[in-house]
C-alpha positions as CSV (number, residue, x, y, z in Angstrom):
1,X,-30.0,38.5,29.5
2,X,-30.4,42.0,31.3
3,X,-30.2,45.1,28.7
4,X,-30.8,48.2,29.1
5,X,-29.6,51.7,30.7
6,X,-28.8,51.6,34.3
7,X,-26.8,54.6,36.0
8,X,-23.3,54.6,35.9
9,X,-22.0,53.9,39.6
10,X,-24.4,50.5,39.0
11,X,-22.7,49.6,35.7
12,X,-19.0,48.1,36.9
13,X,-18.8,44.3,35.5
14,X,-22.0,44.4,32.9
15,X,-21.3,44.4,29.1
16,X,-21.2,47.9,27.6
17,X,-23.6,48.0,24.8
18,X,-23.1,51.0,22.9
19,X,-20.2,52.9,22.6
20,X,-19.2,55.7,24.6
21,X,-16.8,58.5,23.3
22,X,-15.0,60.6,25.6
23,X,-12.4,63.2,25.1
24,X,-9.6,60.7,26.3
25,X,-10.5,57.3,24.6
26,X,-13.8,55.8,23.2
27,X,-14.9,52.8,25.1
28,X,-16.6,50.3,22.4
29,X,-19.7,48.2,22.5
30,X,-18.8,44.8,24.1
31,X,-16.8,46.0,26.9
32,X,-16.7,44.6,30.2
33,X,-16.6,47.7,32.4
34,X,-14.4,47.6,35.1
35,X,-14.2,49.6,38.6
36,X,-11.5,52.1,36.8
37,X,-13.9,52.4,33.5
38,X,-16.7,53.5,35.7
39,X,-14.9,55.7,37.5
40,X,-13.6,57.5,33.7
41,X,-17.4,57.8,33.2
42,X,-18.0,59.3,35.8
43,X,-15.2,61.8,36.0
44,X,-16.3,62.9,32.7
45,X,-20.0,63.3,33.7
46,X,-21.4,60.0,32.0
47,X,-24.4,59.3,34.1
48,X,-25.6,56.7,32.8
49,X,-25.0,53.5,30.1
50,X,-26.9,51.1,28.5
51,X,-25.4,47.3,29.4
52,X,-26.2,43.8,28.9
53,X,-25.7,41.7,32.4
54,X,-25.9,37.3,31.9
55,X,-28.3,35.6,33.6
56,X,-28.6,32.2,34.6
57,X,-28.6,30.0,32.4
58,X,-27.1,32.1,29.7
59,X,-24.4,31.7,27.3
60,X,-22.0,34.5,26.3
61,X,-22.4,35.4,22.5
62,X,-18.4,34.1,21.1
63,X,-19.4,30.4,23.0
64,X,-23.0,30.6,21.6
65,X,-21.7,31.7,18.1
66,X,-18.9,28.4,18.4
67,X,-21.4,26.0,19.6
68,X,-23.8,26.1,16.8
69,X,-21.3,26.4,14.6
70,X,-19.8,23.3,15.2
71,X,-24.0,21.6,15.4
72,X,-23.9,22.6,11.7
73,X,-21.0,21.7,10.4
74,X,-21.0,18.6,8.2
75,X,-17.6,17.0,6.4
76,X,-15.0,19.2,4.7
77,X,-16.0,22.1,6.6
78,X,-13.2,24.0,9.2
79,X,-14.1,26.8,12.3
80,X,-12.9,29.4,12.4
81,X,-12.3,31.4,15.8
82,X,-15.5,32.7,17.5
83,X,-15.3,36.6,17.8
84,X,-17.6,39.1,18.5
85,X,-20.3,36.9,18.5
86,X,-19.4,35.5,15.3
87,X,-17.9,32.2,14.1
88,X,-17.0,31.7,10.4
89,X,-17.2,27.9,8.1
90,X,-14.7,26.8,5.8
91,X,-14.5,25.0,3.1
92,X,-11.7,22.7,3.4
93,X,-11.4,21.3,0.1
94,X,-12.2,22.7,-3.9
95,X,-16.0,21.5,-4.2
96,X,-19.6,21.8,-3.9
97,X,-21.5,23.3,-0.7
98,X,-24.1,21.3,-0.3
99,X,-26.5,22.7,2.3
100,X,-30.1,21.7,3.8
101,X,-32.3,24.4,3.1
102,X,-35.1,23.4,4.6
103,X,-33.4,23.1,8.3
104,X,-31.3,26.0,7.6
105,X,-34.4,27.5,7.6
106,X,-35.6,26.2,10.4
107,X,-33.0,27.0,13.1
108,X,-33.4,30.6,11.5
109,X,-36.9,30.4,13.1
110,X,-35.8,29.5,16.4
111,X,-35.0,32.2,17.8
112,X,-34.2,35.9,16.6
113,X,-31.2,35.7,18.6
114,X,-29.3,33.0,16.2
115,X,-28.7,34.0,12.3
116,X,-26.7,31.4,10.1
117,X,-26.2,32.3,6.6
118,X,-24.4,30.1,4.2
119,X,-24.0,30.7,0.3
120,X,-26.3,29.2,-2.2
121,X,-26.8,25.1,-2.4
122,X,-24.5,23.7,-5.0
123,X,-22.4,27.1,-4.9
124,X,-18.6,25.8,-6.0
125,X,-16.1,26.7,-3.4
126,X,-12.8,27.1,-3.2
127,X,-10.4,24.9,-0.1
128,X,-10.6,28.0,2.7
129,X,-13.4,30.2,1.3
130,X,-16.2,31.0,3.8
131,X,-19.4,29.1,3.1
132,X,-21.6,30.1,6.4
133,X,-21.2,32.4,8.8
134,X,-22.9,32.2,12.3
135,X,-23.8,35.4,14.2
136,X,-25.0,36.3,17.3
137,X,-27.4,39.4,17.6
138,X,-26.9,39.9,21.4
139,X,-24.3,39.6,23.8
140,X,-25.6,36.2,25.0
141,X,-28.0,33.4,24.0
142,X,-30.1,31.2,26.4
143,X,-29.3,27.8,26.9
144,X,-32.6,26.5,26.0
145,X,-32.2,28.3,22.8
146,X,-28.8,26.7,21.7
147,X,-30.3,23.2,22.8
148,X,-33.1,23.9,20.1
149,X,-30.8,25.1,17.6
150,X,-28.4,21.5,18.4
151,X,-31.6,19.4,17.9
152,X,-31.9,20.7,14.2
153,X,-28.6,19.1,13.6
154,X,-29.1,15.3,15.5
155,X,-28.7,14.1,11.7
156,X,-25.7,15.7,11.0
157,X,-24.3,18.8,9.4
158,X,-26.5,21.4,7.6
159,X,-24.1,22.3,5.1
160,X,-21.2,20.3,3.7
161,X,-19.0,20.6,0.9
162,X,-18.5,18.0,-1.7
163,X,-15.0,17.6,-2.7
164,X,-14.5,16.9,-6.4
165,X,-13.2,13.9,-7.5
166,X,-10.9,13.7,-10.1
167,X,-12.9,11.4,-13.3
168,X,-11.9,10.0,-16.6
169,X,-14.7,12.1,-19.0
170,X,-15.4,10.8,-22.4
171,X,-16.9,12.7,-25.2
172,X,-18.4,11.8,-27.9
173,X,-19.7,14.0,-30.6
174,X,-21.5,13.1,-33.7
175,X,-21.2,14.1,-37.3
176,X,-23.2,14.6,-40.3
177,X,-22.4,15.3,-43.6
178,X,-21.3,18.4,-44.8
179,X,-21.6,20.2,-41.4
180,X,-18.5,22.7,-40.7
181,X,-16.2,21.1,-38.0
182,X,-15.9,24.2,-36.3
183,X,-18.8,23.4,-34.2
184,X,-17.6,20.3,-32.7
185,X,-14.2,22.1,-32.1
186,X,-15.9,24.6,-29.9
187,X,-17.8,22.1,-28.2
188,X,-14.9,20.1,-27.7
189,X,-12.6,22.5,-26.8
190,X,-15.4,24.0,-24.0
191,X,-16.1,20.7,-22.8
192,X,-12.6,20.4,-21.7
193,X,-11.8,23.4,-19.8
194,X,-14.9,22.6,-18.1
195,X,-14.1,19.5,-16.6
196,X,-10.6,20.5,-15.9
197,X,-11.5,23.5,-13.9
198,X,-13.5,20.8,-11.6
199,X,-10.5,18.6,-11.3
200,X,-11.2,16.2,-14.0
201,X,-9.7,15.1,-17.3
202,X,-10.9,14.8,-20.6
203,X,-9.5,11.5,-21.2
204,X,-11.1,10.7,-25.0
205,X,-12.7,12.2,-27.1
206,X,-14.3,10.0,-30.3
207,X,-16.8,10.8,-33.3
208,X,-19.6,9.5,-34.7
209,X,-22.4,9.6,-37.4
210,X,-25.7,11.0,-36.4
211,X,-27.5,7.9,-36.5
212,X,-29.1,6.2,-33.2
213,X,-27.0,2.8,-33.8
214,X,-23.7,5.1,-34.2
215,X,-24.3,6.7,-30.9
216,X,-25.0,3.2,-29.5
217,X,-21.8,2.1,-30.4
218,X,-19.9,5.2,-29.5
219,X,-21.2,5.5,-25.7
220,X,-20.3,2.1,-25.5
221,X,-16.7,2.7,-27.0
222,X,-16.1,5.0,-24.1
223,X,-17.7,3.0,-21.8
224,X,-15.4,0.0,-22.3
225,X,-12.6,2.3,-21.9
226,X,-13.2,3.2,-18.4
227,X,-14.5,6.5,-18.8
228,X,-16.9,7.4,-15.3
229,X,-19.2,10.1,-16.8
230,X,-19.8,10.2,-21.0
231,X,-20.7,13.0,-22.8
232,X,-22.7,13.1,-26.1
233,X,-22.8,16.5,-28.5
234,X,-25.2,16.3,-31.1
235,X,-24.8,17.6,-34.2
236,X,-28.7,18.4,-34.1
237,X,-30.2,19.7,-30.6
238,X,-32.4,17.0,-29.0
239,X,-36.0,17.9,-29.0
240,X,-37.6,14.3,-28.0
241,X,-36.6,11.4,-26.3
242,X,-37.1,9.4,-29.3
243,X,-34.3,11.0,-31.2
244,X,-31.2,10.4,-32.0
245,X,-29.1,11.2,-29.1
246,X,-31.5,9.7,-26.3
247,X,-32.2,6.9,-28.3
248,X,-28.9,5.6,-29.4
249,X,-28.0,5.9,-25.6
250,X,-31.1,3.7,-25.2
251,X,-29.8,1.4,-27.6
252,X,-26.4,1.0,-25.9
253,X,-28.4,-0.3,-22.5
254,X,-28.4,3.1,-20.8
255,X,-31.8,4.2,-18.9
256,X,-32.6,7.7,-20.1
257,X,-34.3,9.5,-17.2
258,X,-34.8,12.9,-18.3
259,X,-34.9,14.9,-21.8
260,X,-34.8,18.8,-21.0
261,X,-34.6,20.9,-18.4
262,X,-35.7,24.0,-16.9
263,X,-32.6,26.2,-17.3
264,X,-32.0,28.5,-20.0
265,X,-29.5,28.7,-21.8
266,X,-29.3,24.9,-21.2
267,X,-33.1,23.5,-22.2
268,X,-32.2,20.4,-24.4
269,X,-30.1,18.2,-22.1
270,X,-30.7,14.5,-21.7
271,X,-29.8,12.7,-18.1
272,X,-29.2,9.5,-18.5
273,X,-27.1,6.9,-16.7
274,X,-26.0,3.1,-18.0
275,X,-25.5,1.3,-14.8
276,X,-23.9,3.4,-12.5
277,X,-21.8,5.5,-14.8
278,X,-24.0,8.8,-16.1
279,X,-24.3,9.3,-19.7
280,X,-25.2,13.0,-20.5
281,X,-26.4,14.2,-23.8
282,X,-25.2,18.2,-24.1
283,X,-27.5,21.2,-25.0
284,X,-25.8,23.0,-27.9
285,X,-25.0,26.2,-26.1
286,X,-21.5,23.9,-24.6
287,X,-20.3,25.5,-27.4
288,X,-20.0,28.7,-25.6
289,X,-17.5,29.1,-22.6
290,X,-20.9,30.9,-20.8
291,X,-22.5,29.3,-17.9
292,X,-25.2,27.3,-18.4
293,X,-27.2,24.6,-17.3
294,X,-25.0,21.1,-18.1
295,X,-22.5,23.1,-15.9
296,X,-25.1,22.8,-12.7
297,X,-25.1,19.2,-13.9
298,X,-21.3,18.5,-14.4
299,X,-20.2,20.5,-11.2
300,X,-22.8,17.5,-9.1
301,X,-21.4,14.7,-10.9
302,X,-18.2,15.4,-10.4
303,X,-18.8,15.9,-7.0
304,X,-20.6,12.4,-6.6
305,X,-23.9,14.4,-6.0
306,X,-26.5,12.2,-7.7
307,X,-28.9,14.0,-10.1
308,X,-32.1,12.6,-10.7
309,X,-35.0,14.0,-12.8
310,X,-36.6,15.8,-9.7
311,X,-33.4,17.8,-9.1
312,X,-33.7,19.1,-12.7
313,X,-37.3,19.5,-12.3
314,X,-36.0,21.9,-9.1
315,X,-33.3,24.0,-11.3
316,X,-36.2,26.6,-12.5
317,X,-36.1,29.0,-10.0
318,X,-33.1,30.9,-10.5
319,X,-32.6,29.3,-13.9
320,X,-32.8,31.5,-16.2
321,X,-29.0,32.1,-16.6
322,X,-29.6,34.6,-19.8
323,X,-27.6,37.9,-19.5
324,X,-26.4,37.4,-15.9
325,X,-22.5,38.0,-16.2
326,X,-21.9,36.9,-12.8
327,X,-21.9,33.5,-12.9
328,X,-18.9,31.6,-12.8
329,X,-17.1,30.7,-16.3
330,X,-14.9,27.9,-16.5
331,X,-12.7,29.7,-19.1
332,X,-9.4,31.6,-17.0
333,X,-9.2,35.2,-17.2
334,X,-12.8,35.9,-18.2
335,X,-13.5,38.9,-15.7
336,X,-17.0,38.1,-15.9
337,X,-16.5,35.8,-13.4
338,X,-16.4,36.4,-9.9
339,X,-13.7,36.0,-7.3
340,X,-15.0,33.7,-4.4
341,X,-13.9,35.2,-0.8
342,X,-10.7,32.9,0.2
343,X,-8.7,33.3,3.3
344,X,-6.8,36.9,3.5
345,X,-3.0,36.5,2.2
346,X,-1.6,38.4,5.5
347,X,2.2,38.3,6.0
348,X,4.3,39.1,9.6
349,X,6.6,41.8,9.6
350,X,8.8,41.5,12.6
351,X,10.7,44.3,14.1
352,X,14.2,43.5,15.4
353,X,16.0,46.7,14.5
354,X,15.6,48.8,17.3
355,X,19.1,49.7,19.1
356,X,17.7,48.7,23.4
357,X,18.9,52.4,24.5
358,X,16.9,51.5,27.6
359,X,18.4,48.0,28.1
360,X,22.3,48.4,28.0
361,X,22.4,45.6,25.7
362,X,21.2,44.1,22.8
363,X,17.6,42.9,24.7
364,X,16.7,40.3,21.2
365,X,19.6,38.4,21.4
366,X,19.2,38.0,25.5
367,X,18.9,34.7,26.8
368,X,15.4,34.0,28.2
369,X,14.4,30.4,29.4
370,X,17.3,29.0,26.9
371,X,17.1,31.0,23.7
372,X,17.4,34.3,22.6
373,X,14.6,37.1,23.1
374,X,13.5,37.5,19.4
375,X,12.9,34.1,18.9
376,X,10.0,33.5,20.9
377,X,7.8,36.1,18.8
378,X,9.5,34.7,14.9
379,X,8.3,31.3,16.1
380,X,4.7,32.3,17.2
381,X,4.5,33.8,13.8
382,X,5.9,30.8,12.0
383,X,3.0,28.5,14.0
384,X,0.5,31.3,12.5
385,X,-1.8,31.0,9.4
386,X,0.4,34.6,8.6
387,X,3.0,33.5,5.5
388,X,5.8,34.5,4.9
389,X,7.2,35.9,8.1
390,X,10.0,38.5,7.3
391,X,12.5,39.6,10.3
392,X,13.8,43.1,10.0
393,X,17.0,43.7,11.1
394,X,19.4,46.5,11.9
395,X,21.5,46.9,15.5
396,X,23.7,43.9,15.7
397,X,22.0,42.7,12.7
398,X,24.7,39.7,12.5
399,X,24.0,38.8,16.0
400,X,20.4,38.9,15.4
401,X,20.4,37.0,12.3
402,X,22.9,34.0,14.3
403,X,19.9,34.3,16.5
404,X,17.1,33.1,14.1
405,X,19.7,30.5,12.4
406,X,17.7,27.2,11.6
407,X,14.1,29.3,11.6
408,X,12.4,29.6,7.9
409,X,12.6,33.5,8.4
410,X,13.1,35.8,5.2
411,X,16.0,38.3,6.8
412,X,15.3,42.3,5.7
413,X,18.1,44.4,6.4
414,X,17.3,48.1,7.4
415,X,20.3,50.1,7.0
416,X,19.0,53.0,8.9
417,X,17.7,51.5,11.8
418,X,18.7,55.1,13.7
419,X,15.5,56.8,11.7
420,X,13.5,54.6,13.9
421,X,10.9,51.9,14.1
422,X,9.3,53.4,10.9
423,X,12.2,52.8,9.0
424,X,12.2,49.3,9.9
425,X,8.5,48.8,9.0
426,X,8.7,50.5,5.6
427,X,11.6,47.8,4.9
428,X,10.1,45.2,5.8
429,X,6.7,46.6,3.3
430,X,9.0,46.5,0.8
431,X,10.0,42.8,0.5
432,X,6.2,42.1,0.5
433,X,4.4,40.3,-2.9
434,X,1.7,41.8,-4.6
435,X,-0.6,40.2,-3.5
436,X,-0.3,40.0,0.1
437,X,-4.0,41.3,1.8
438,X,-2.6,42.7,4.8
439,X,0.4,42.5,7.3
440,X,0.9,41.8,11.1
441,X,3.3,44.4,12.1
442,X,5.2,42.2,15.1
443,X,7.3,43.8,17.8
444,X,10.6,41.5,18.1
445,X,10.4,42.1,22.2
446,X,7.2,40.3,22.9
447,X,7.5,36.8,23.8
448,X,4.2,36.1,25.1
449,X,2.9,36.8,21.8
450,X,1.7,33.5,20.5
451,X,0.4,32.0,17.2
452,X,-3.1,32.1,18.8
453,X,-3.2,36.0,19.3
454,X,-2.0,36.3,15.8
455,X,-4.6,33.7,14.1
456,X,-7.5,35.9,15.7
457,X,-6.5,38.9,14.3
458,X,-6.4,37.3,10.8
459,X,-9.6,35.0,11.5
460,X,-11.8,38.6,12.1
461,X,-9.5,40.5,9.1
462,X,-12.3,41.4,6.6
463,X,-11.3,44.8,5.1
464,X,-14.7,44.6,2.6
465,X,-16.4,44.1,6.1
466,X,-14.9,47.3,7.3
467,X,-12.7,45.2,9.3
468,X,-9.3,46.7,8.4
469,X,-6.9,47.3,11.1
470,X,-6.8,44.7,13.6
471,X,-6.0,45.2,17.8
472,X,-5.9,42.6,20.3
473,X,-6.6,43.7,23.8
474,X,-6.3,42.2,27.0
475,X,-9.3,43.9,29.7
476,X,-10.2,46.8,27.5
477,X,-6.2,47.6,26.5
478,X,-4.8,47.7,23.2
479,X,-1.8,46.1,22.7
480,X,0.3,44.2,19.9
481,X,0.8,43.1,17.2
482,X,-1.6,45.1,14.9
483,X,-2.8,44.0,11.1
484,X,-3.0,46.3,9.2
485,X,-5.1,46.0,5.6
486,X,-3.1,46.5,2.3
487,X,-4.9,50.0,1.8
488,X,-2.9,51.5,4.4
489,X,1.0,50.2,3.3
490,X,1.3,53.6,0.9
491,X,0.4,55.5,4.3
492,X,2.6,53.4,6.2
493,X,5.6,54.7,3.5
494,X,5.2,58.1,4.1
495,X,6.0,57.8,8.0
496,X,9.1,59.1,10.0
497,X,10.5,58.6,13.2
498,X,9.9,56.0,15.9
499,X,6.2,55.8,16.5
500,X,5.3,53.4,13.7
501,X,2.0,53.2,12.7
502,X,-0.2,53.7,15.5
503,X,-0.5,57.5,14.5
504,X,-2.8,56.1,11.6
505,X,-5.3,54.2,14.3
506,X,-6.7,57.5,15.3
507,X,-7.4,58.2,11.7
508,X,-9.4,55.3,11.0
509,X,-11.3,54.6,14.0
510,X,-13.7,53.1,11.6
511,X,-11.8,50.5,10.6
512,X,-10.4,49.7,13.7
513,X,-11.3,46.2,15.1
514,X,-11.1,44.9,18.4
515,X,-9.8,41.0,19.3
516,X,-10.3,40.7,23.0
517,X,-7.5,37.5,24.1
518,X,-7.4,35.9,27.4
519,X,-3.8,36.9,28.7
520,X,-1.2,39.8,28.5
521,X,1.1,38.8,26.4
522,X,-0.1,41.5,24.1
523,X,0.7,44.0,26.1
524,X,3.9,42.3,27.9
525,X,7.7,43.9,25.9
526,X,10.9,43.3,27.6
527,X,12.5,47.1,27.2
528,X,14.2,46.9,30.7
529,X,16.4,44.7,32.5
530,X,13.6,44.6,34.8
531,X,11.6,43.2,32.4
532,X,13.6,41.3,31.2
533,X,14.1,39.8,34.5
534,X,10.6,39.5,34.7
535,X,10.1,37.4,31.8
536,X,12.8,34.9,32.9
537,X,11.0,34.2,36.0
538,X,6.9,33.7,34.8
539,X,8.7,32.0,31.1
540,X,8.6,27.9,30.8
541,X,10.9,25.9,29.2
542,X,11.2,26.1,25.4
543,X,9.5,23.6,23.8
């Protein structure tokens, strides 16, 4: 790749690399000058720009960003849309990520040009939370770099996530004389919220005396009755594999492989395992609902991971879990806990209020290729990730409604459609849950939008990111529909008239993202007869 500043009369068709804010409009970084955006430069005395030109050879930053991407990705793992030299990983399913440091690593050394960062190894994730993202530092990556970055990954996936798989646990807790009960409650009652919040039941839970042959004969109660991991809580901690927990699990046939472990709060566990069912003896903090280290344990097991002695041996760094509130808790409503990143909640809000002054007639309910006008836009939603999609209605609003008949539309009605389109979008804000993320405001006169336009504006909707209000363009022009973040909805209230919500763009430049799409139809409304005309001759049949 070529980068650097070259004069301005030299810069038409390179990749703008900076922005460049003139009195008119700012033209961001990323842009592909064209013969009209050199000649703005100019006319405003811009002599010169720095740009980034491919070479041979080369590959452009969103293709480079996919491609490894999809080299890294291992099972249970989705892509999202490449974007600004950036494509996201999934998790599709509720379980562990499981990721190979050590090449991780590796392709991070190949070139400067290629980052991949993933969360931590044996992080539990949520179905749709982001577990790796891929980013591209330039605008483009040589070829001989990706083909490095592709060998790293002839093995298969660098990160994966382990789904959970719902197990039959068994507990078994042991007694001895005089102790309180209340102990064995808590453990009991911790236990179990544990292995439900993995996806798991506790299926029976037994007692016992504290005496080796008594935990012999428990384990093997439990095992008998189909249980696929047992649990033993000790009425006194384990300090040797010669006592009474490890050795009544010995006694019922089970290999114990490992008595303690670097982790603390979490120190006195036993692994064991009778055939291939794994037999756990539990450090006495399970009596708390705080993290700890039989959690790093359970969360593998019930995951299939296998856990030997070395990957306890491995649990040191980072384990000592004492006074650090951010680690998970498997109790609900702790807010100790923290709130893994999941796919934004963003709803639709489509417009189909307006009164067509400049068509005659009511242009939504206009026949284009075989069925009405506003249709085409409600059903590109629909095929979105965007839920629920809510149709705001006003002119005609009985025609408009007949038009949507048999489409899973929630119908808004805006009884003063005449205030303009800010009327409408305020309606349609206030039909929305509590805890919708953001909103695709829709234009009900666009039917080249599709459910692909839509799905990169929510795939590159981070407002923590500073991504907040979303634009597609088509060759450097903004168009529609635009997301807008929840922040912005009690702005979005306090509008008048018929210009919407572009007013607030201007204001928040900062927050303004850009999703450059490979056609017009984001810039393409039907507000003529001309148009509409127009549409009926480049539109296919319906599918």
């Amino acid at each position: 790749m070529i980068f650097g500043e070259v004069d301005t009369a030299q810069a038409e068709g390179a990749i703008l690399a900076h922005a460049v804010r003139l009195p008119s409009q700012v033209l961001k970084k990323g842009r592909r000058l064209l013969a009209e955006d050199v000649a703005l430069l100019q006319a405003e005395g811009v002599r010169s720009v720095t740009v980034a030109r491919l070479e041979s050879g080369d590959v452009a930053e969103d293709a480079a960003a996919r491609a490894v991407a999809e080299a890294i990705a291992g099972s249970s793992i989705d892509l999202g849309r490449a974007f600004t030299g950036r494509c996201n990983l999934f998790a599709s399913v509720h379980g562990l990520a499981v990721v190979d440091r050590a090449r991780v690593d590796a392709l991070n050394r190949v070139d400067e040009a290629v980052t991949v960062a993933t969360v931590a190894p044996f992080d539990v994730v949520e179905a749709g939370q982001m577990v790796t993202t891929v980013k591209i530092i330039p605008f483009a990556v040589a070829g001989t770099v990706l083909e490095r970055c592709r060998a790293l990954a002839t093995d298969g996936g660098l990160i994966r996530v382990q789904g959970f798989r719902p197990t039959e646990v068994g507990l078994l807790l042991t007694t001895i004389p005089g102790a309180p009960d209340r102990g064995l409650d808590l453990a009991a009652e911790n236990v179990r919220a544990r292995v439900a919040a993995l996806g798991s039941r506790l299926a029976r839970t037994t007692t016992c005396p504290h005496r080796a042959e008594a935990v012999a004969g428990g384990v093997n109660r439990l095992l008998d009755s189909g249980c696929g991991v047992v649990l033993v809580f000790g009425a006194v901690s384990t300090l040797d594999r010669r006592d009474v927990v490890p050795a009544g699990i010995a006694a019922a046939g089970g290999a114990v492989e490992h008595v303690g472990m670097p982790v603390d709060p979490g120190n006195l566990l036993v692994l064991a395992r009778h055939g291939h069912v794994p037999v756990i003896g539990l450090p006495g903090c399970v009596r708390s609902p705080k993290f700890n280290g039989f959690d790093w344990v359970l969360q593998r097991l019930l995951a299939g991971v296998p856990v030997g002695g070395a990957d306890l041996a491995a649990m040191g760094v980072g384990g000592l879990l004492k006074e650090i509130p951010e680690r998970p808790q498997p109790r609900a409503g702790d807010d100790s806990a923290p709130v893994p990143r999941k796919p934004p909640k963003v709803t639709a809000i489509v417009l189909a209020a307006g009164r067509s002054r400049r068509m005659g007639a009511n242009k939504l309910t206009s026949d284009l290729a075989g069925r009405p006008l506003v249709t085409y836009v409600a059903r590109a939603a629909l095929a979105s990730k965007a839920a629920p999609v809510v149709v705001v209605t006003g002119f005609e609003a009985d025609a408009v409604r007949a038009a949507l008949t048999g489409l899973d539309v929630a119908l808004v009605h805006n009884p003063d459609f005449a205030k303009g389109m800010s009327a409408s979008l305020i309606a349609g804000l206030a039909n929305l849950a509590d805890d919708i993320d953001g909103a695709l405001v829709c234009l009900g006169d666009m039917p080249r939008v599709t459910a692909d336009h839509l799905d990169r504006l929510i795939a590159a909707f981070d407002p923590a990111a500073g991504r907040a209000i979303g634009v597609p363009t088509f060759q450097g022009k903004r168009g529609n529909p635009v997301l807008w973040a929840r922040r912005f909805f009690p702005r979005i209230r306090g509008l008048t008239g018929d210009v919407g919500a572009r007013a607030l763009i201007g204001e928040h430049a900062d927050l303004v993202y850009e999703v450059p799409v490979e056609d017009d139809g984001v810039l393409f409304d039907v507000d003529t007869p001309e148009r509409l005309a127009r549409a009926k001759e480049q539109a296919s049949t319906p599918p």
